[in-house]
C-alpha positions in Angstrom: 0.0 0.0 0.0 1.2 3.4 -1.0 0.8 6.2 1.1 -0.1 9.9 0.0 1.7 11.9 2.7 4.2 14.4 1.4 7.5 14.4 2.9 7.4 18.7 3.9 5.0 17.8 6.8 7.8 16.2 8.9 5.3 15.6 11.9 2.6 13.7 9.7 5.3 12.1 7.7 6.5 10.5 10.7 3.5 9.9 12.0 2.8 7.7 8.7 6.0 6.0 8.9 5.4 5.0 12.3 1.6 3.6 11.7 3.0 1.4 8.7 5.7 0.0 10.6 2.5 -1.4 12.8 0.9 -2.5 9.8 -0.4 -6.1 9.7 0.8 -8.9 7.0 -2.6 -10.3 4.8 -2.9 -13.6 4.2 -3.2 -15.3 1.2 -6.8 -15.1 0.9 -7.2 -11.5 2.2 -4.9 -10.7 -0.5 -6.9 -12.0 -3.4 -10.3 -10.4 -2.0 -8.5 -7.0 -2.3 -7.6 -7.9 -5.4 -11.0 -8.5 -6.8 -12.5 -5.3 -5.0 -9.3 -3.6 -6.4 -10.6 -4.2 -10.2 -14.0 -2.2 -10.3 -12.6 0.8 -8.1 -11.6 4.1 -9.5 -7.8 5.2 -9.3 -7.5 7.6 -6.7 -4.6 9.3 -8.6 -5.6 7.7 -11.9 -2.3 7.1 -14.5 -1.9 10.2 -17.4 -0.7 9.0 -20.8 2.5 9.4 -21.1 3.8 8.5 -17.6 5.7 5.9 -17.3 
């Protein structure tokens, strides 16, 4: 997972860091129903032609 917290905030970046360090490990089925509810949602920062 990808986090949108820019770096100039040093107190909310940290902050970020510090909750994913507590994040949690999915299993292998957890995985795959993100997956599948990952294919009809809508790109919070959706890709512009021509990025790479």
């Amino acid at each position: 997972m990808v986090a949108a917290i820019p770096p100039g905030n040093e107190k909310l970046f940290r902050m970020a860091v510090d909750i994913a360090a507590k994040s949690i490990t999915l299993n292998q089925e957890e995985t795959e129903k993100i997956a599948a509810l990952a294919e009809s949602a809508d790109a919070l920062f959706p890709a512009v032609e021509g990025d790479a």
